[in-house]
C-alpha positions in Angstrom: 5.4 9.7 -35.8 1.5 9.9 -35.4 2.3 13.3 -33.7 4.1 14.8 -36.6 1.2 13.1 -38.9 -1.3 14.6 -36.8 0.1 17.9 -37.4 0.6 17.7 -41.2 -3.0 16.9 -41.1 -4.0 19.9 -39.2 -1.9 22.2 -41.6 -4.1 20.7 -44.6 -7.5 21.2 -42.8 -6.5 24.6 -41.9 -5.4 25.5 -45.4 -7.7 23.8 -47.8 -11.7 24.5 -47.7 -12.8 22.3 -49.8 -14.6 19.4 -47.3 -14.4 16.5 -49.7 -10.6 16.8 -50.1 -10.2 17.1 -46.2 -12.3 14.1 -45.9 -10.4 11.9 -48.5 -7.6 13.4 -47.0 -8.6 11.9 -43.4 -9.7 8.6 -45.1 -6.3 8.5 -46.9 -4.5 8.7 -43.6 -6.7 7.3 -40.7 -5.4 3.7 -40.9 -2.1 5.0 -40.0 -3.2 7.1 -37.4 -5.4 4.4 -35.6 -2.3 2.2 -35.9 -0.2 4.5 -34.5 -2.9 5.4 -31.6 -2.7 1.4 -30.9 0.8 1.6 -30.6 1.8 1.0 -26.8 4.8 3.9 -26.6 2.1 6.5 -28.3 3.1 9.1 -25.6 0.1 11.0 -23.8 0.7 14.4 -26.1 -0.7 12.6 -29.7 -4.2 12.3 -27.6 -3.7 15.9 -25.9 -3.2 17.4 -29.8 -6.4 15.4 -30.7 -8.0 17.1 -27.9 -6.7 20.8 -28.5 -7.5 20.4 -32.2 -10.4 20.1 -34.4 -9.0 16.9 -36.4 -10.8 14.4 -33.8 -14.4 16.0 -34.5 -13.1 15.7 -38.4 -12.8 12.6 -37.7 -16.0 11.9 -35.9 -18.0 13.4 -39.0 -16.0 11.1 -41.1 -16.9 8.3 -39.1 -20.3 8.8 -38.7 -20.5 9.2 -42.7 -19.0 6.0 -43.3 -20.4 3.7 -40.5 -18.9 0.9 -42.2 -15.5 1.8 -42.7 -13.1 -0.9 -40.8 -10.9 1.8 -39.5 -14.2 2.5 -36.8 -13.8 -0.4 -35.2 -9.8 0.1 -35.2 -10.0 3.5 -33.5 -12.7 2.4 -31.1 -10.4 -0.4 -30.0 -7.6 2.2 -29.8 -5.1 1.9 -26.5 -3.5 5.1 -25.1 -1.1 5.2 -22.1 -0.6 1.3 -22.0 -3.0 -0.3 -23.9 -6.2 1.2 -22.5 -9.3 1.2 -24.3 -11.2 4.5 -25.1 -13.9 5.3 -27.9 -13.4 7.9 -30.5 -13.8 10.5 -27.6 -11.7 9.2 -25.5 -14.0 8.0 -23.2 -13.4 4.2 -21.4 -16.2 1.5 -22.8 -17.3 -0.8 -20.5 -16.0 -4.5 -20.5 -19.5 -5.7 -21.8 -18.9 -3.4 -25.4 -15.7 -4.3 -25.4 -16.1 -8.0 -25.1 -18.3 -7.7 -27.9 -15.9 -6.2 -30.4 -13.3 -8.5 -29.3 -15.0 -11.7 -30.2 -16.3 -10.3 -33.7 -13.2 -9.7 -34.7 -11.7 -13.2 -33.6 -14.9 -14.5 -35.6 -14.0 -12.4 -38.3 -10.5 -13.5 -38.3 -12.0 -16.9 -38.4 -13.6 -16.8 -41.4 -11.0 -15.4 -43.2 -9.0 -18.4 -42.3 -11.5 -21.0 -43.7 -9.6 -20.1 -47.1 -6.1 -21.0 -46.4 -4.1 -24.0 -45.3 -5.2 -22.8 -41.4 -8.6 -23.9 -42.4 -8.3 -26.3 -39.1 -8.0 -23.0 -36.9 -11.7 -21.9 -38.0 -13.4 -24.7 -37.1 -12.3 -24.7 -33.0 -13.8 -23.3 -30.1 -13.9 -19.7 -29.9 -11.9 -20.4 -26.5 -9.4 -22.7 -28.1 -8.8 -20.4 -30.8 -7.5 -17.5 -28.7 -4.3 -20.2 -28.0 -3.6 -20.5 -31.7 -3.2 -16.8 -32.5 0.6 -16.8 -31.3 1.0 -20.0 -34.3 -0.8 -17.8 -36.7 1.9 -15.0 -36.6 4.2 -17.9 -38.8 2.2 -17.4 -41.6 3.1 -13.7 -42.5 1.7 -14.5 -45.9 -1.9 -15.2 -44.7 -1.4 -12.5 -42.1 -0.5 -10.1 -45.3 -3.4 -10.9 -47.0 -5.9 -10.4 -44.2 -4.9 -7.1 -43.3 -4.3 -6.3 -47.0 -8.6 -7.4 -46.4 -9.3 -5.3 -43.4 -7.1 -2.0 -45.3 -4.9 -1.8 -42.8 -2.2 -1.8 -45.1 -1.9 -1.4 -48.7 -1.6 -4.9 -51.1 1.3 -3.1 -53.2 3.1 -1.2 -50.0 6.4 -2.9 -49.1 6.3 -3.5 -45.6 8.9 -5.8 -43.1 7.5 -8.6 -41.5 7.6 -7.5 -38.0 5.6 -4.4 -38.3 2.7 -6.6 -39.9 3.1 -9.0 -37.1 2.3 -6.0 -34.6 -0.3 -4.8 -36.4 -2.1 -8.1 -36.8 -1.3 -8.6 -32.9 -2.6 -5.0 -32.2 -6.1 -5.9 -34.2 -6.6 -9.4 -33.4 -4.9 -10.4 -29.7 -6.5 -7.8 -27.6 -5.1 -9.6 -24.5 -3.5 -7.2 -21.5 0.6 -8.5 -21.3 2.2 -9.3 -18.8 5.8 -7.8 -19.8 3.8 -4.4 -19.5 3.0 -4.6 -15.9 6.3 -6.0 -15.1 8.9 -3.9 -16.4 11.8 -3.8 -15.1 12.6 0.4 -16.8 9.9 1.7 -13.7 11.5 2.3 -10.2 9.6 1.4 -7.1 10.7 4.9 -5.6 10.5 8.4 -6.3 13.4 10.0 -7.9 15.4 13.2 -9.2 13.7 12.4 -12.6 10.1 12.3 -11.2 11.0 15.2 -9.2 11.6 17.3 -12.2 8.9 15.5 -15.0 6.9 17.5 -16.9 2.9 16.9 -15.2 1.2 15.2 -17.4 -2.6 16.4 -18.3 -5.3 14.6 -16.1 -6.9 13.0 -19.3 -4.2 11.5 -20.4 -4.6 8.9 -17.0 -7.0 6.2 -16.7 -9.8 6.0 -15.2 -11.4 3.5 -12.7 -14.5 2.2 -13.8 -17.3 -0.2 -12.6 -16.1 -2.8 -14.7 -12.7 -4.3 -15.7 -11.5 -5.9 -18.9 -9.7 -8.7 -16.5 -7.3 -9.3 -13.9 -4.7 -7.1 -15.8 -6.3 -4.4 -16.3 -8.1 -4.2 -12.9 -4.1 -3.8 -11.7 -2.9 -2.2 -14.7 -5.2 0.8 -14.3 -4.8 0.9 -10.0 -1.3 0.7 -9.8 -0.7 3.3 -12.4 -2.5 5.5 -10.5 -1.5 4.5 -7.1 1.5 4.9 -8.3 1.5 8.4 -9.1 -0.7 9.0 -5.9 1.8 7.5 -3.5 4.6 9.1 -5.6 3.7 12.0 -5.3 2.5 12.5 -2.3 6.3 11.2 -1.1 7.6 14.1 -3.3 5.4 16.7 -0.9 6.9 15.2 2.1 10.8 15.4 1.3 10.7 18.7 -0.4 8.6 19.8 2.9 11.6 18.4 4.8 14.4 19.7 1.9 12.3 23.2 2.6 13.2 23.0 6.4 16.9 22.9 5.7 18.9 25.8 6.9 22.0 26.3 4.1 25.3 27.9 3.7 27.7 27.7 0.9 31.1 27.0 1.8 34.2 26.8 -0.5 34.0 22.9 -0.2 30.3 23.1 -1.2 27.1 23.4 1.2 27.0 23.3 4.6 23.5 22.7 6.6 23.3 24.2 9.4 19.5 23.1 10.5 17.3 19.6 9.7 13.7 19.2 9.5 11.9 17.1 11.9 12.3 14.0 10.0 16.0 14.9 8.4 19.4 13.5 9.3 22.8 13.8 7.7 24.6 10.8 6.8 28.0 9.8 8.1 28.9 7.6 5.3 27.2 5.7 2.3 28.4 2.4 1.0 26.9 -0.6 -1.4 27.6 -4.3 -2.1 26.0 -6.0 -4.8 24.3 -9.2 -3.3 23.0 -12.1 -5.5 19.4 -12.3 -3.7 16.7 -12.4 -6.5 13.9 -10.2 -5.6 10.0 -10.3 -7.3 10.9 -7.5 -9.3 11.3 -9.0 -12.6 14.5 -10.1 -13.3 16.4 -7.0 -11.3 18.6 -7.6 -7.8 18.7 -5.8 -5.4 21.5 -4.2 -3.9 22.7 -4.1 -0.2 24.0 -1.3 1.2 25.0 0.2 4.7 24.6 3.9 5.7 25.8 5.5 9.3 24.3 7.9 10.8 23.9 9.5 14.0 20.3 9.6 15.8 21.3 13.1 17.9 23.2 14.3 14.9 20.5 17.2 14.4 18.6 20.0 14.9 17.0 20.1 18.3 13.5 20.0 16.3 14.1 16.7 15.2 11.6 14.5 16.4 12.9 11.1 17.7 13.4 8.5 15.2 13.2 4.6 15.8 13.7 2.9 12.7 11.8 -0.5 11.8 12.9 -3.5 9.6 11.1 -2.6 6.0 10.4 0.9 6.4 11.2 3.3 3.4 14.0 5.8 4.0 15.3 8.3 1.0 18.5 9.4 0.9 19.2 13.1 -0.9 22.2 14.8 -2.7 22.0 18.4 -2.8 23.3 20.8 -5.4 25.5 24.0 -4.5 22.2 26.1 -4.4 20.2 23.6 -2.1 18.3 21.8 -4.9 17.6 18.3 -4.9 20.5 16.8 -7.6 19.9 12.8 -6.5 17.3 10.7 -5.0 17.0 7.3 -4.3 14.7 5.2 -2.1 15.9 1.9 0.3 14.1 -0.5 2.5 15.4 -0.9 5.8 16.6 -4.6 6.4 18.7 -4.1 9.2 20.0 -1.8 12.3 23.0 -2.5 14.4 24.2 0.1 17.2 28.4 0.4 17.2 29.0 -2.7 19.0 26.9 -4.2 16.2 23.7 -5.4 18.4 21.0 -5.9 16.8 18.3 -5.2 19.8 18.8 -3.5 23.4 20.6 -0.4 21.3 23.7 1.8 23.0 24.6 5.1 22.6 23.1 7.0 19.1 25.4 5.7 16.6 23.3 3.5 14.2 24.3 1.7 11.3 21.5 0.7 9.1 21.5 -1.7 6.2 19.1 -0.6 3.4 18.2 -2.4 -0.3 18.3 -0.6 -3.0 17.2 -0.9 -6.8 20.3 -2.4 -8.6 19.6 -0.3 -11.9 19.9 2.4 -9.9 23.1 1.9 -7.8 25.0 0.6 -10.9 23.8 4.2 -12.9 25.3 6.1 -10.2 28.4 3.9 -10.1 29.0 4.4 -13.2 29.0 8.2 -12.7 30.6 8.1 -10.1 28.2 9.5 -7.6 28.2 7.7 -4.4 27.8 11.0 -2.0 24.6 11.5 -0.1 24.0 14.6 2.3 21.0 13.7 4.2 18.3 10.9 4.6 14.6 11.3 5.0 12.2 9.3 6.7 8.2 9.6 6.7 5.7 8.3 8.9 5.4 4.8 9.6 1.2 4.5 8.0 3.0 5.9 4.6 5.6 3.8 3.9 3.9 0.6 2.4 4.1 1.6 -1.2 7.0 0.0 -2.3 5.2 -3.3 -1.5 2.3 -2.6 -3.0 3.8 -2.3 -6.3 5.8 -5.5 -5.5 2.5 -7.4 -4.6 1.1 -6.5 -8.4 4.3 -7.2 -9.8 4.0 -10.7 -8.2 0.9 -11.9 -8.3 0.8 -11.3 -12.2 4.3 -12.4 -12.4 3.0 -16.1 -11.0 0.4 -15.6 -12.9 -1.9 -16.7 -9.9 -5.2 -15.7 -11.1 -6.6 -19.2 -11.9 -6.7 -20.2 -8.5 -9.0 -17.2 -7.4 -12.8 -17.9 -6.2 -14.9 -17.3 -9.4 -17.6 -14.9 -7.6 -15.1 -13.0 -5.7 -13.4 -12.2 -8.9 -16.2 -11.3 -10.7 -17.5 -9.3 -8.1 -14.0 -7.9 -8.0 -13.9 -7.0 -12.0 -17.6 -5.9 -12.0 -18.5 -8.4 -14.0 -22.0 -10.1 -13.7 -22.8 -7.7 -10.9 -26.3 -6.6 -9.7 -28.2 -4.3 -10.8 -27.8 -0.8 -8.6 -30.7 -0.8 -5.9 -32.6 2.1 -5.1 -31.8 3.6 -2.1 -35.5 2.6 -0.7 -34.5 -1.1 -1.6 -31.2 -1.3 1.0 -31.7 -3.0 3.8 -32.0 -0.7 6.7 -31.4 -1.7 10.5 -31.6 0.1 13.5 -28.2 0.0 15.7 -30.0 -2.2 18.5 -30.7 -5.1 15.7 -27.3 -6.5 15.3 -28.9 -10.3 15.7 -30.2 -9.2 12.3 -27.0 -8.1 11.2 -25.4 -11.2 12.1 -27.3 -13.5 10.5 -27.9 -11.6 6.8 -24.1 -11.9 6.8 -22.9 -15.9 7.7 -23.9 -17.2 4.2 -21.4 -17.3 2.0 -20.7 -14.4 -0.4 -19.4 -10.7 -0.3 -21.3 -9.1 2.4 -21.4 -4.8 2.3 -22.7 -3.2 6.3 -22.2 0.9 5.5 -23.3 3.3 8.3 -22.5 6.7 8.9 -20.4 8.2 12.0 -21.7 7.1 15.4 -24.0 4.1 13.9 -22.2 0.9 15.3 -20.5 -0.2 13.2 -17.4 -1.1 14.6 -19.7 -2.6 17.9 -21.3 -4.9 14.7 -17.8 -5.8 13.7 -17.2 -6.7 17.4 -20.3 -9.0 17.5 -20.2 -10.7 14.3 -16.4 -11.9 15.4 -17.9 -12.5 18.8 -20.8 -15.0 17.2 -18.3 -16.6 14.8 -15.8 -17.6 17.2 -18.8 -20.0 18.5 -18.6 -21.8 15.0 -14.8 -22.8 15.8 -14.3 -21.2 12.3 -11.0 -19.7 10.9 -11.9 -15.5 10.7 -8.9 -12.9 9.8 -10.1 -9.3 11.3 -8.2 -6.4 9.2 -9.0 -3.2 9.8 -6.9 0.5 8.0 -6.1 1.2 11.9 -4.5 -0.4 15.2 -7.1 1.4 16.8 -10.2 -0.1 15.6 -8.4 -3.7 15.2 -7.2 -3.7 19.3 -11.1 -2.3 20.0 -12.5 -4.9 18.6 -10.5 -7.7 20.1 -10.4 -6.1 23.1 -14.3 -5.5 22.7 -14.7 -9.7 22.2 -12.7 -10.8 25.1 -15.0 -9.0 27.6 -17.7 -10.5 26.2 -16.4 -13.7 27.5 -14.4 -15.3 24.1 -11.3 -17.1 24.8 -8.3 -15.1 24.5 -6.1 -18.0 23.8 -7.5 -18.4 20.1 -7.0 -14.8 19.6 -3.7 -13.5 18.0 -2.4 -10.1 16.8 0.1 -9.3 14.4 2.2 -6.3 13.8 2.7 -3.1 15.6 -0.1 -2.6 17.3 0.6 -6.2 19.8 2.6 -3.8 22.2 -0.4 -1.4 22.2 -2.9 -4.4 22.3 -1.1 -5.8 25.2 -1.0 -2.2 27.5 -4.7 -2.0 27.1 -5.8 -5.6 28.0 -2.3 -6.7 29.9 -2.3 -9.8 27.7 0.8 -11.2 24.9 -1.7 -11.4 22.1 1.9 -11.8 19.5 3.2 -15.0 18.2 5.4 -15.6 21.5 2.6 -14.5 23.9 0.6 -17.0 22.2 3.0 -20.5 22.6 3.2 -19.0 26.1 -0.2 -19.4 26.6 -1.1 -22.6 24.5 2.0 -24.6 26.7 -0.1 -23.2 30.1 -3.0 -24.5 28.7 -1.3 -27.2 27.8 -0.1 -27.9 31.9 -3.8 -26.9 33.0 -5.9 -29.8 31.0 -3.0 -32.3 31.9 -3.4 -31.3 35.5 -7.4 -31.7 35.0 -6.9 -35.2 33.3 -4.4 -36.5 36.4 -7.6 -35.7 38.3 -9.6 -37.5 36.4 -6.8 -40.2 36.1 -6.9 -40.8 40.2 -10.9 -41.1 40.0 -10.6 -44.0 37.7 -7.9 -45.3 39.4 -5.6 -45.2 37.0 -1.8 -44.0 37.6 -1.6 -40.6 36.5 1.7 -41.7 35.3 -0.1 -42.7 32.3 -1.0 -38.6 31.9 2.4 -36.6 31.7 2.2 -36.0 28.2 -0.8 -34.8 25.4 0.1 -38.2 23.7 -0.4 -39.7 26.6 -3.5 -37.8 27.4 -5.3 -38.8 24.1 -5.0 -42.3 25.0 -6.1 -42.1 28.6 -9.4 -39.7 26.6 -9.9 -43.3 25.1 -9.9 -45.3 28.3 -12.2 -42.7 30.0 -14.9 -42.8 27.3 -15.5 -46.8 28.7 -15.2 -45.3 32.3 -18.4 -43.8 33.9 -16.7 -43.0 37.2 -15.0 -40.2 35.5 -18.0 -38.2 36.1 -17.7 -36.7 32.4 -20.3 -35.6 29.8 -19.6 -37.1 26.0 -19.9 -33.5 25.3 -17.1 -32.7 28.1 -15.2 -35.5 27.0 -14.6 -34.1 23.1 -13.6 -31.0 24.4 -11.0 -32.3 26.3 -10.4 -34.3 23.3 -10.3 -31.4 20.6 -8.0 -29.4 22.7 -5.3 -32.1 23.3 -5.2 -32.8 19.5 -4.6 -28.8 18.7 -1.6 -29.6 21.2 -0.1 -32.1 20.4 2.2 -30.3 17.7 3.5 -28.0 20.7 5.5 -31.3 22.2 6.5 -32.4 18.8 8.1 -28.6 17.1 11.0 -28.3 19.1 12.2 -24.9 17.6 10.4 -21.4 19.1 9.7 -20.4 15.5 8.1 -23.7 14.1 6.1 -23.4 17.4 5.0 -19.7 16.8 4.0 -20.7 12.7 1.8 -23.4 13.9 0.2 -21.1 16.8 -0.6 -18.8 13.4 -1.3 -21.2 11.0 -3.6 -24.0 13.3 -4.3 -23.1 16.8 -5.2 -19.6 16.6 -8.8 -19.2 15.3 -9.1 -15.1 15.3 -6.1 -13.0 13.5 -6.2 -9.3 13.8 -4.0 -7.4 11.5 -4.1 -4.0 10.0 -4.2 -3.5 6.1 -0.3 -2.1 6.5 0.3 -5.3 8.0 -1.2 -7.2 4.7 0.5 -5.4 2.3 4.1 -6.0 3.9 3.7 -9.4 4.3 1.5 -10.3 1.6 3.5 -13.1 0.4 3.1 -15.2 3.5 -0.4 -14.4 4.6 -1.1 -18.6 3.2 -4.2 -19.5 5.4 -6.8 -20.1 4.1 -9.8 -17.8 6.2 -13.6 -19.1 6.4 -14.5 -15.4 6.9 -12.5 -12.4 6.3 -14.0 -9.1 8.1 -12.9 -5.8 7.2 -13.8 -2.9 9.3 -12.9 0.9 7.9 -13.0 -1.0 4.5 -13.9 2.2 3.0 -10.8 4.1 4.0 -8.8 1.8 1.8 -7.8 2.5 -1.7 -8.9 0.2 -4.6 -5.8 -1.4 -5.1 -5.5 -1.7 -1.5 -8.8 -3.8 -0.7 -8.2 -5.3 -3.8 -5.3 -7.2 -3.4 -6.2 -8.2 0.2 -9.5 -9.1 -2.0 -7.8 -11.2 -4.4 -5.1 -13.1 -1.6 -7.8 -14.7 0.1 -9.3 -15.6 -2.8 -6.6 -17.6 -3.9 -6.6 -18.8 -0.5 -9.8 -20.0 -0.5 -11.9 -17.6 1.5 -15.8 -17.7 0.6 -17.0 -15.2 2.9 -16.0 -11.4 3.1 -17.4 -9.1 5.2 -17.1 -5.1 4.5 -17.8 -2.3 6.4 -17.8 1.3 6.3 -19.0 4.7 5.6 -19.7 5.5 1.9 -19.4 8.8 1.8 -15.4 8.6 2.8 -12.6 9.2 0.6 -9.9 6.9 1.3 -7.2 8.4 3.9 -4.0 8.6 0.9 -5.8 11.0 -1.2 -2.9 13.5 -2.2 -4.6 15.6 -5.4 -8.0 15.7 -5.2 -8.7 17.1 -8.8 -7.2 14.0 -10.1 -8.8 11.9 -7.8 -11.9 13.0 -8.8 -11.2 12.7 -12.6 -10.2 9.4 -12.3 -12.4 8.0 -9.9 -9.6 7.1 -7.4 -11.5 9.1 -4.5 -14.0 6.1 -5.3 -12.7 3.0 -3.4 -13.7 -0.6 -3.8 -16.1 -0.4 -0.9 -18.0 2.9 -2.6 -17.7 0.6 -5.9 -19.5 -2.3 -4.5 -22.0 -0.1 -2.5 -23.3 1.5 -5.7 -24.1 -1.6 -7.2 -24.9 -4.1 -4.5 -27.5 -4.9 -2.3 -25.7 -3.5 1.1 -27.0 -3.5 4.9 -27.2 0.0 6.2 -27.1 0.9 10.0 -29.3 4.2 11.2 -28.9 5.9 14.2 -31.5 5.7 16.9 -32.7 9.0 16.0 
């Protein structure tokens, strides 16, 4: 509708000369344009025909002649692409102006009330009043007769209650909702559809900016465009692997002769609905099976072990080689012919993949269950799905309340600093890391940028290394296994205990071949249950030089009595000091004897008895749902390699854990590592990650070289 308006208007401009009849013209219509522009379905073209035409600047003029026509304030509040707030040239305001505009109007609306029976509504808190809106919308009468005020619509026009409702919402309630981020119509995958969609234009995007509206639109704006990154950057990968294919055409259809190096065929393709309730809104997952055959390929093919939760596609082709179907899955599980699920024979594999229901039950209905080939990509690319799911589910739950109040505002921009000159940043050389160290234990957000070759994954090493003296609870992610198995490896030579230390994910097995430690879950109970054998063996010691039966010391129960009897001996030769260490450690053992099953053993190694975890960001995003702990310092090294969204969700978990201390570090002038377009990047500010965010505008510690 405002499209074809927008054009009728263009035809009059062009046509008539005369400037007052284009401006009553513009005045005559601009309340139905600004509606329309506020409408949440006004599709990215209405704002590209602004921009091609020469009606916005008309509009401008207008504007500016007639500063106080209410239709300014309706335009400047205007949403485009989902709700997103631009001024008449389509530039974002900042959360400060629009703030502003918000409350005038809910002061406005107000007074307006004071005349009619919801008199009582004026007279509350600005705060308290924002509840009440949803109980004004039953009063369509006074709701008539306030927009009838504001000429939004006309006193004599004949319009149905529910369009007044969302126009009063669209003016007054300028609250982000939920049912936008969380609808169930968008796909966690790259299809056919997105495949074959139309670009849109770079403006019509939003654009990160220093400072959010709120929670909602902090992940409203990210995982748009994170979406559309990570989508697209898929896309690239199978039509590179699609491109690979070598084709013939048979009578029975196509025949591929050749695979790409991450391209197998499929055997057979089968689904069963399940009734397992995913976070995805009110959707289900489906669970289906596909069979394939790992030497089933071209001799190119490089060797593929699948994982539990990695992203496969699977790929119908058309008669011409063109990509007719796609549809993403999740791995859940992969059995070998005899059905094993680990120590694998022979090639055969059948995998077991989840799939989106809406999906599944489309193609059922069509009848198209035939697949040709799967794709894989490599295992660092895979993680989108989940971060989708992780904003899906943390506005879902609605778990904002529960967040840290600085670390969200420092997350939204809101209240920040003022940007420091560059002279003002604290400067250290690489041999001052005591410095370092101690600028960073307070509690707060704490920002360490150096360039290449300044240290600073040796000061991420050190900090960890003086922490662990504090007996405090530190979580060490890091974008790479690398850096994360460096610096624990780094730590343990400089003489910390490795039995506090534990790794999760992938990168254990590569941890372990470089330090010949089990640093995983199971390594872990391993060696809490040897320590566990050691300081019994030391208290039996102790036991015979008090003469008392070292019967009395076969257990950690046991042992924290006898701790109690050796406090009033003096022949055990002990130190108090000694004595609550031996003390401390039986306590954080204790549970071992008690948990009886491996795996309530290996939660309480994560949960209480390890004081260092090492994971990558990956590793976070997967298993963001039961990362629970609550940190006392959270250190991220490579922090600006990560993408907004990316930090930012790790950002806002431990903040609804609890954590009071983050520590970031990286190089500035790095673009995170998933940039896939840079032009659009660049436009909207998604080259910028949180860590470049935060160095512009607070005070940061900055490491030199020596030179």
């Amino acid at each position: 509708m405002a499209s074809q308006l927008i054009k009728n208007l263009m035809n009059f401009i062009t046509t008539i000369t005369d400037t007052e009849k284009v401006q009553n013209e513009i005045q005559k219509n601009l309340p139905l344009i600004t509606i329309e522009l506020c409408q949440r379905d006004t599709h990215h073209k209405t704002k590209e025909l602004l921009r091609n035409t020469h009606l916005l600047e008309r509009i401008n003029i207008y504007l500016e002649s007639h500063p106080n026509d209410i239709n300014l304030l309706l335009l400047a509040n205007a949403y485009h692409f989902k709700r997103y707030p631009i001024t008449p040239s389509f530039i974002t305001i900042e959360r400060n102006d629009l703030q502003e505009i918000y409350y005038k109007r809910l002061r406005f609306l107000q007074v307006k009330l004071f005349n009619t029976s919801l008199k009582s509504y004026s007279k509350l808190p600005l705060k308290e009043f924002r509840n009440k809106l949803k109980e004004i919308e039953k009063h369509i009468n006074i709701i008539k007769d306030i927009l009838v005020i504001l000429k939004l619509i006309d006193e004599q026009e004949d319009m149905n209650n529910e369009l007044m409702i969302k126009i009063f919402e669209e003016y007054f309630i300028n609250e982000m909702k939920v049912n936008i981020l969380v609808s169930n119509d968008e796909s966690l995958y790259p299809d056919e559809e997105w495949f074959q969609k139309e670009e849109y234009p770079q403006e019509s995007l939003p654009i990160l900016t220093p400072s959010y509206l709120d929670e909602f639109d902090y992940l409203l704006r990210n995982s748009i465009l994170f979406r559309k990154e990570t989508f697209d950057s898929a896309s690239d990968d199978i039509m590179t692997e699609i491109n690979e294919l070598g084709l013939s055409t048979t009578k029975n259809g196509i025949r591929i002769k050749k695979y790409g190096k991450h391209t197998l065929p499929l055997i057979e393709f089968h689904g069963t609905e399940v009734d397992e309730e995913t976070i995805i809104g009110n959707n289900k997952e489906i669970k289906c099976s596909i069979e394939i055959n790992l030497n089933d390929s071209s001799d190119e093919t490089i060797q593929w072990s699948p994982f539990k939760k990695e992203i496969i596609f699977l790929v119908e082709l058309d008669n011409d080689g063109q990509v007719k179907r796609i549809r993403g899955g999740e791995i859940l599980e992969i059995k070998d012919k005899d059905n094993k699920t680990k120590g694998f024979q022979g090639t055969f594999r059948r995998i077991e993949i989840q799939m989106e229901r809406k999906k599944y039950q489309e193609d059922k209905q069509e009848n198209k269950h035939t697949f040709h080939i799967m794709i894989w990509r490599n295992k660092d690319v895979g993680t989108f799905k989940r971060v989708l799911e992780n904003v899906h589910q943390i506005i879902q739950q609605k778990k904002f309340e529960g967040i840290n109040e600085e670390v969200k505002n420092e997350l939204l921009g809101i209240c920040h600093k003022e940007m420091i000159k560059k002279e003002d940043k604290i400067k250290l050389k690489q041999d001052k890391h005591e410095e370092v160290i101690c600028s960073v234990l307070n509690e707060g957000i704490h920002l360490i940028k150096g360039k290449k070759g300044t240290g600073k994954t040796f000061i991420a090493m050190k900090i960890v290394e003086k922490l662990a003296q504090t007996k405090k609870k530190i979580l060490i992610v890091s974008h790479s296994n690398q850096t994360i198995n460096t610096i624990i490896k780094g730590i343990i030579e400089s003489g910390v205990e490795d039995g506090i230390i534990l790794r999760l994910g992938h990168g254990k097995k590569e941890l372990k071949e470089m330090t010949q430690i089990d640093f995983s879950k199971k390594g872990r109970v391993e060696k809490a249950l040897l320590e566990r054998m050691r300081i019994l063996e030391e208290l039996q010691k102790i036991a015979i030089l008090c003469n008392i039966p070292v019967q009395n010391v076969q257990s950690c129960e046991m042992g924290l009595q006898f701790i109690q009897m050796v406090k009033k001996h003096k022949e055990s030769g002990l130190s108090e000091t000694q004595i609550d260490e031996y003390e401390n450690k039986i306590k954080m053992l204790i549970p071992l004897e008690i948990l009886r099953a491996q795996k309530q053993k290996e939660k309480y190694i994560e949960l209480s008895y390890c004081q260092i975890i090492g994971v990558t960001s990956t590793y976070v995003t997967m298993n963001f749902d039961e990362l629970k702990q609550r940190f006392d310092y959270v250190i991220v090294d490579e922090a600006s390699q990560m993408l907004e969204l990316e930090l930012g969700l790790l950002i806002l978990k431990i903040g609804l854990n609890g954590t009071k201390t983050l520590i970031l570090i990286g190089n500035e002038e790095e673009t995170p590592v998933v940039i896939h377009n840079k032009e659009i990047s660049e436009y909207t500010k998604l080259n910028e990650g949180l860590f470049q965010r935060w160095a512009k505008q607070n005070q940061t510690l900055e490491l030199i070289s020596e030179d």
